[in-house]
LOMIPA-776350 format. One record per residue (C-alpha): residue in three letters; x, y, z. Coordinates in steps of 0.1 Angstrom, whole numbers, plus 5000, padded with zeros to 4 digits. Layout:
<nodes>
<node residu="ALA" c1="X" c2="Y" c3="Z"/>
...
</nodes>
This chain:
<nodes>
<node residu="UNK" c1="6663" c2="6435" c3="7457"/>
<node residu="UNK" c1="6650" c2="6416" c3="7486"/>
<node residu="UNK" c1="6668" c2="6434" c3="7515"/>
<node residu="UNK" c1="6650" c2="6466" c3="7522"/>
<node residu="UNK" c1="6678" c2="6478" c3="7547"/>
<node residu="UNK" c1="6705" c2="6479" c3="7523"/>
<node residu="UNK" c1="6720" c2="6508" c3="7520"/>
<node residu="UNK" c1="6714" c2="6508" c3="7478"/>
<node residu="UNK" c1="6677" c2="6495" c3="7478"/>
<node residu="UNK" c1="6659" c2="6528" c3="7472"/>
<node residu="UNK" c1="6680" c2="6542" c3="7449"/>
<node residu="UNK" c1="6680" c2="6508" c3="7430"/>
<node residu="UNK" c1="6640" c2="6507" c3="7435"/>
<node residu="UNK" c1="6640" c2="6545" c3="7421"/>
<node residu="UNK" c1="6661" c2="6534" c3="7391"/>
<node residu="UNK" c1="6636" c2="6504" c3="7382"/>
<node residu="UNK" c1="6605" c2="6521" c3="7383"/>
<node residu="UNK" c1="6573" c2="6512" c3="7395"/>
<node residu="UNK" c1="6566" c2="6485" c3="7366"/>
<node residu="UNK" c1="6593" c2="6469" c3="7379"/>
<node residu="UNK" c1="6584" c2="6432" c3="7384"/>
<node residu="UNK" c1="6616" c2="6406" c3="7398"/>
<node residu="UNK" c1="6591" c2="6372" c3="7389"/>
<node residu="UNK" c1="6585" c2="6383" c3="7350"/>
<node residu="UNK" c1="6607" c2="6374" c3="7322"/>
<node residu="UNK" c1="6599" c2="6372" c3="7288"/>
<node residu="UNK" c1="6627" c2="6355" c3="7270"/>
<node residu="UNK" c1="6611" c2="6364" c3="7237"/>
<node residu="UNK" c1="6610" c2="6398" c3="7242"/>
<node residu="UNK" c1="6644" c2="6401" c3="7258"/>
<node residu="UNK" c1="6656" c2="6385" c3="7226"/>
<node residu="UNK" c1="6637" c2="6406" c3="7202"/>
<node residu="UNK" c1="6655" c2="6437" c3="7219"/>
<node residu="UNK" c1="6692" c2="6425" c3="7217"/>
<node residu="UNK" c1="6688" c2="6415" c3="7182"/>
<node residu="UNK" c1="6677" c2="6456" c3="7177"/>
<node residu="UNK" c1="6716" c2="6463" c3="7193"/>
<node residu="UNK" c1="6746" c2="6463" c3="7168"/>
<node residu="UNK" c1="6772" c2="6445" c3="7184"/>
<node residu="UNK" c1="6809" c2="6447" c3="7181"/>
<node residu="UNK" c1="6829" c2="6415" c3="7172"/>
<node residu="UNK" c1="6851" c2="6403" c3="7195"/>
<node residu="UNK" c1="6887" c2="6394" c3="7182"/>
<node residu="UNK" c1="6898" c2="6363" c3="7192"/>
</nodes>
């Protein structure tokens, strides 16, 4: 996200949005999201 001349920056930027922040996470919220997902079990 750091190299501006990549050829996949903008449309990466575009797809983030402009509330997009690379220094914030918020474990707690991340958490409270996945546990919203139904998951499939993985065989072993």
């Amino acid at each position: 996200m750091n190299d501006e001349s990549d050829p996949e920056y903008e449309d990466t930027m575009d797809w983030l949005g402009e509330d997009y922040d690379p220094e914030y996470f918020n474990a707690n919220k991340i958490n409270k999201r996945l546990k919203k997902l139904k998951f499939e079990k993985v065989k072993k």
